[in-house]
Residue, then its C-alpha position, 0 to 999 in steps of 0.5 A: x608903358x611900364x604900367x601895362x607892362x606890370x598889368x601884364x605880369x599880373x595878369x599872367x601871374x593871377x592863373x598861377x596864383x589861383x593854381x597854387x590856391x586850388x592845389x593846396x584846397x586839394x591837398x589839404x580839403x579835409x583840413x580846410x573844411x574842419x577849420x571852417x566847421x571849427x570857425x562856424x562853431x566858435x561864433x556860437x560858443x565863444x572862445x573859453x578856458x573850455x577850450x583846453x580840455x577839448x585836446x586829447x593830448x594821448x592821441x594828439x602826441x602818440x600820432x605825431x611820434x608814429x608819423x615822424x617815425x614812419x617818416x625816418x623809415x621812409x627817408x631809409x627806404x625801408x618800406x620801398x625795400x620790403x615791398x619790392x621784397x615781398x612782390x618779387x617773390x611773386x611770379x603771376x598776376x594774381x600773386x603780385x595783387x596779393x603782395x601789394x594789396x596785403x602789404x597795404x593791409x598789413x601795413x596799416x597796422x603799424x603805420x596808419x592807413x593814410x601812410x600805408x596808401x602814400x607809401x604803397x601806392x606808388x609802388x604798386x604804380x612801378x610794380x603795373x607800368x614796369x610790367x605792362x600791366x596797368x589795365x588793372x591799376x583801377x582794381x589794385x588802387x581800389x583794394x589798396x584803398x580797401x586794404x588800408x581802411x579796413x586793414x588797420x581796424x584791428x589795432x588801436x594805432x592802425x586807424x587815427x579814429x581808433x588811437x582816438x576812441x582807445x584813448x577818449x574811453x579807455x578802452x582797454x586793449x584787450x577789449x578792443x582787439x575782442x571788439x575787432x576780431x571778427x569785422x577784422x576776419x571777415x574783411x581779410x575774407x572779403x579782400x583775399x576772395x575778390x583779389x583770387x578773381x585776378x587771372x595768373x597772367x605771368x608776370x615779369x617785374x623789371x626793377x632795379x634792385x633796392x639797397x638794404x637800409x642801415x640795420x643799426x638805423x632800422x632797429x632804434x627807429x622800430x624801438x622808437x616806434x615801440x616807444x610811440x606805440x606805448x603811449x597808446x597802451x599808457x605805459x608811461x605819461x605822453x610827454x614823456x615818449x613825446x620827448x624821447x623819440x622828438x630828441x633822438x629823431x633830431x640827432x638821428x634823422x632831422x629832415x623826417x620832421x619835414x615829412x610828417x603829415x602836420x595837415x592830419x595833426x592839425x586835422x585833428x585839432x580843429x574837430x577837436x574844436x568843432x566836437x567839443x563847442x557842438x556838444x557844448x550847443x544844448x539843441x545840438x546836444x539834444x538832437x544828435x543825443x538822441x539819434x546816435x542812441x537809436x543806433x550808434x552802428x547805423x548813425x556812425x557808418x552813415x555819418x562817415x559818408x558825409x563828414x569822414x570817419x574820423x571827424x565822425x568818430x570825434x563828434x559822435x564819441x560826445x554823445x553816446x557811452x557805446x563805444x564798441x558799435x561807434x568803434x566798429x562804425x567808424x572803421x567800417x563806416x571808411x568804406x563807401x563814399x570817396x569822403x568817407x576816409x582821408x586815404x580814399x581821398x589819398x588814393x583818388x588823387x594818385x589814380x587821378x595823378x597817373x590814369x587822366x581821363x579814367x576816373x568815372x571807371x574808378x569811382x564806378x569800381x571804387x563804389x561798386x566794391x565799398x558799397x558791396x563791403x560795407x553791406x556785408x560787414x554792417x550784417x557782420x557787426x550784428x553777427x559780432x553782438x550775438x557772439x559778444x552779448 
């Protein structure tokens, strides 16, 4: 009896265990296929003292300090406050898309694309289900997505895959920026001109006001930010803005360690690994040499539909010195595909989350906007090299 009484429980145990496996898979696929890559390629370079110098040690320490401080920011609510802020300035539909669409792209600049959409989207859910709205949640989660993509573009920690490249080539920021400016401009355009296609329905926002964050707080955690940011410029040495914003973060907000986003770290640490062993398999290095040098551009933004961008900007950065096409590819190469980019993924999920049963005509518009996007602003990165050359 209490033998089929233990088969029982097992039994109604396994659907809740094979829940929990299939949530993490889903949360955490971008990781869990780079630590397979990684694997598969251990078995053809086996594990060295090469291994050590596949680390970016700039890049891998400037993302953790920017996460972990974003992340104090958010325990304080700052961006929940300034984005409530901003929207209910507004008093019509096609304003409030505004505000939340470039609050995200603005966003991105200072915070990462993936932590503007995981901060961002769910206010502009608030914002759509507070005021009746949410016939447009499709539309707005989509330029949220776009916004945060492309937003983040024009400086080097805006993008993971930029704070990356800046880093691996030395990329001076001036160049960069240079580099930039006009995919930057033409994407503002792009996002601006299809968010004035939303009507002026007046709008109504029903939301309780937010309180203030702690101004004293606010100001030592954007200096700590500043701090982290000057690792990227190399102002001074990694592990010493390492140490600094780790020890004032752990007297001042200790629990914004539990936030940080330690899968995208760990992300970058398995294509880290799977890089550095594909460039190290002579046919590969041959093959994959000789294709990206037909056109970094090309190969970049195709390459980022199949394996995402930063894994792209990873791999690809091995075999070729051209690095302002493979920069440009990799930004614009998140747009298309919903794998093409970590935050597409983060938004499919929130819509999949709070619209059930709506996702083709999310994935129809979501491809139909990136594919148009990316068309253009592929035209306008060789519009970018008559004006550079």
């Amino acid at each position: 009896m209490f033998s089929d009484m233990g088969k029982e429980g097992e039994r109604a145990a396994r659907p809740h265990i094979k829940y929990i496996i299939k949530s993490v898979l889903k949360g955490h696929i971008v990781l869990f296929i780079a630590v397979i890559a990684a694997m598969v390629t251990c078995f053809f370079v086996p594990p060295d003292a090469e291994y050590a110098g596949y680390f970016d040690l700039d890049t891998l320490s400037c993302l953790f300090c920017t996460l972990a401080v974003v992340s104090a920011l958010k325990r304080r609510r700052f961006f929940e406050w300034l984005a409530v802020k901003i929207v209910t300035a507004f008093g019509n539909m096609r304003r409030v898309t505004f505000a939340l669409v470039f609050v995200t792209y603005f966003g991105s600049m200072v915070m990462a694309n993936d932590m503007a959409l995981i901060t961002f989207l769910p206010l502009g859910w608030f914002v759509l289900s507070s005021c009746g709205k949410t016939r447009y949640t499709a539309f707005v989660f989509v330029m949220q997505n776009v916004a945060a993509n492309l937003g983040g573009m024009l400086t080097p920690f805006g993008n993971p895959q930029n704070l990356y490249l800046y880093s691996f080539y030395a990329i001076e920021a001036a160049e960069f920026f240079k580099i930039m400016a006009l995919p930057f401009a033409v994407a503002f355009l792009l996002i601006a001109g299809t968010c004035f296609f939303v009507k002026p329905e007046p709008i109504k926002l029903e939301t309780a006001p937010q309180p203030a964050p702690p101004v004293w707080r606010t100001i030592i955690y954007f200096i700590l930010f500043i701090v982290s940011v000057m690792i990227v410029f190399r102002v001074f040495e990694w592990w010493i803005g390492l140490i600094a914003v780790t020890a004032a973060l752990l007297i001042l907000e200790p629990k914004s360690f539990l936030l940080v986003d330690y899968g995208l770290l760990l992300t970058f640490c398995a294509f880290f690994i799977f890089s550095g062993n594909m460039s190290r398999i002579p046919a590969v290095q041959s093959a994959l040499g000789s294709l990206v040098a037909l056109s970094p551009l090309l190969v970049g933004t195709a390459s980022c539909q199949v394996i995402s961008n930063v894994p792209s900007a990873v791999l690809l950065s091995r075999f070729t010195s051209d690095y302002r096409h493979l920069l440009i590819a990799v930004n614009i190469g998140g747009l298309g595909t919903p794998v093409s980019s970590l935050a597409s993924l983060i938004t499919l999920g929130e819509y999949r989350k709070r619209e059930h049963g709506k996702t083709l005509r999310y994935l129809g518009l979501f491809s139909l906007i990136n594919f148009a996007y990316l068309g253009i602003l592929i035209g306008a990165s060789y519009l970018n090299d008559l004006i550079l050359a």
